[in-house]
C-alpha positions as CSV (number, residue, x, y, z in Angstrom):
1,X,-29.5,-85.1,-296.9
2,X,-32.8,-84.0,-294.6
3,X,-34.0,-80.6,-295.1
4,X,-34.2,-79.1,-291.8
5,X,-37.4,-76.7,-291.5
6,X,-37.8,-74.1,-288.6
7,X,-40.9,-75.2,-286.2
8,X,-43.4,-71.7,-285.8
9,X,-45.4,-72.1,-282.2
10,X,-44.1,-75.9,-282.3
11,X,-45.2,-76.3,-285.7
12,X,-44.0,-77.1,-289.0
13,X,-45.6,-75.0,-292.0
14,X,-45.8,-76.2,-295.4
15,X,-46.5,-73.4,-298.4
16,X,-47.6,-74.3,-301.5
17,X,-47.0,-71.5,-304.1
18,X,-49.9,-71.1,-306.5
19,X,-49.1,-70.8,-310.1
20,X,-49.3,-67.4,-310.4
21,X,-46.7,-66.6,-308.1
22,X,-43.0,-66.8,-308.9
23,X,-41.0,-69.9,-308.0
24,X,-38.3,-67.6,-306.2
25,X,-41.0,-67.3,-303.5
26,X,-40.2,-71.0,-302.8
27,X,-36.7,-70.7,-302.7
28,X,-36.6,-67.7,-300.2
29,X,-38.8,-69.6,-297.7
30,X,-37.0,-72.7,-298.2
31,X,-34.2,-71.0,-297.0
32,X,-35.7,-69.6,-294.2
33,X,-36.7,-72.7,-292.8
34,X,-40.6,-72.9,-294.4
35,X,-41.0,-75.9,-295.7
36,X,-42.4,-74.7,-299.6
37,X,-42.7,-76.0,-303.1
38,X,-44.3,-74.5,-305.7
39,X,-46.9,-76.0,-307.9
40,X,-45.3,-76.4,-311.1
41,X,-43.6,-79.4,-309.3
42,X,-46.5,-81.1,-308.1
43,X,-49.0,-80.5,-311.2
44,X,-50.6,-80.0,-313.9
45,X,-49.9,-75.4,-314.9
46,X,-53.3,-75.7,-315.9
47,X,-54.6,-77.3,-312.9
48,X,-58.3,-76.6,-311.8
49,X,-58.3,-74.9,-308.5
50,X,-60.2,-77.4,-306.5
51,X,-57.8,-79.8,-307.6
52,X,-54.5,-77.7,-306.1
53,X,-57.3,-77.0,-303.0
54,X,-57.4,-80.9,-302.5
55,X,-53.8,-81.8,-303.2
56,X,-53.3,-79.0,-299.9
57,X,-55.7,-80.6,-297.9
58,X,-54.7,-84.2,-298.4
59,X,-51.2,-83.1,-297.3
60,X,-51.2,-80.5,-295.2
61,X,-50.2,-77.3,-297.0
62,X,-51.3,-73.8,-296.7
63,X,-51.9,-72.1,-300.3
64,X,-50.1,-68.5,-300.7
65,X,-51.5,-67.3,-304.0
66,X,-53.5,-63.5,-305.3
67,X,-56.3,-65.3,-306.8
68,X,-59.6,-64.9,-305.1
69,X,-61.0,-67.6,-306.4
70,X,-60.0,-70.2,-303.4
71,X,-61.1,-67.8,-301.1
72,X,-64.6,-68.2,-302.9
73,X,-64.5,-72.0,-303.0
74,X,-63.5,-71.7,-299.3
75,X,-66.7,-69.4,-298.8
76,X,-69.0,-71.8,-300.4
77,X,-67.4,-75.0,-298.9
78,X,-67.6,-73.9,-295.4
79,X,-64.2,-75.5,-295.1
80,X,-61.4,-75.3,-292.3
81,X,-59.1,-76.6,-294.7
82,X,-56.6,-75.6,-296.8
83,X,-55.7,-72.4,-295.4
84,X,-54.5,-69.5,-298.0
85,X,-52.4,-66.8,-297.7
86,X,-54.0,-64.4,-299.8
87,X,-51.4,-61.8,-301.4
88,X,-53.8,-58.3,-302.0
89,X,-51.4,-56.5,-304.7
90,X,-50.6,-56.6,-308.2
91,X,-47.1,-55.7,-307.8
92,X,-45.6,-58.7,-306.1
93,X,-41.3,-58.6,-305.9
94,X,-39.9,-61.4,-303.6
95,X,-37.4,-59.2,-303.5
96,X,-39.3,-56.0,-302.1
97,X,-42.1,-58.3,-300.6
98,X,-40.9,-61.4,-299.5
99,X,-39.0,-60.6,-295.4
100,X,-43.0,-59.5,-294.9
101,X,-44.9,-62.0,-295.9
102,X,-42.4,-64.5,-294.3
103,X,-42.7,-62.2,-291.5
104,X,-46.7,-62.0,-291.6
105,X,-46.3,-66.2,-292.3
106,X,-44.2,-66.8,-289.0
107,X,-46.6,-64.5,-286.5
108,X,-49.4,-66.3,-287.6
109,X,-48.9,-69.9,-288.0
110,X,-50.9,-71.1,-285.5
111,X,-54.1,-69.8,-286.7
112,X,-52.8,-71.0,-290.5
113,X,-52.6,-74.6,-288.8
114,X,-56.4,-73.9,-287.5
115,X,-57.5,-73.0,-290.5
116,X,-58.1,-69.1,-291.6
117,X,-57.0,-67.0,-294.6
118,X,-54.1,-64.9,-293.9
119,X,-54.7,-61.4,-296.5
120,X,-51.5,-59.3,-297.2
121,X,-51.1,-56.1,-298.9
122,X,-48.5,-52.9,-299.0
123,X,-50.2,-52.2,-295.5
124,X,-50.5,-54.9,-293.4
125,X,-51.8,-58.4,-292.7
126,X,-55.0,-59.2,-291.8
127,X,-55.9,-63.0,-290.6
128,X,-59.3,-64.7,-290.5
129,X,-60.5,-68.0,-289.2
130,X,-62.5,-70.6,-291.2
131,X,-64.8,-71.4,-292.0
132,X,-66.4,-68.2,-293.6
């Protein structure tokens, strides 16, 4: 059976889900049409970060995680690619959280195809194009 995924601005945006976000993130925008899988199904729990940053890039997924440290890679990299969603909160609920930040996702897909990190927190969403 094909998995149909909803096009954004004539695109289709692929997630990968850091390991230190919950899986359920997956599942909610999988069923919203977001085209997501989370890293426990592609590698190593222990992974290096460069190595989930490289695994994005080769195959075209944005990373949606709250660690700073790809942000930091990005910095020194001057890179255009992967772009992350960068969750600004320690209390993260798919539940409470997860209608925004596929809301936040959706209006700005185009510049996540560019290449930019996309910040969320209780607030709002902030977007910034690479490279830093």
């Amino acid at each position: 059976m094909d998995r149909q995924f909803t096009r954004i601005g004539g695109l289709i945006v692929k997630i990968l889900i850091d390991m230190n976000l919950s899986y359920k993130f997956a599942d909610l925008f999988n069923k919203k049409g977001i085209d997501t899988v989370h890293w426990s199904k592609i590698g190593a729990p222990n992974a290096a970060d460069i190595e989930i940053m490289e695994y994005a890039s080769k195959n075209n997924y944005i990373i949606m995680t709250c660690d700073l440290d790809f942000n930091i890679i990005l910095s020194i990299t001057h890179s255009l690619k992967p772009s992350i969603i960068q969750l600004r909160t320690q209390r993260i609920s798919v539940e409470q959280d997860g209608e925004r930040i596929v809301s936040a996702i959706m209006q700005n897909a185009e510049k996540l195809e560019q290449g930019a990190i996309l910040s969320i927190d209780l607030k709002k969403a902030r977007i910034r194009l690479l490279p830093l």
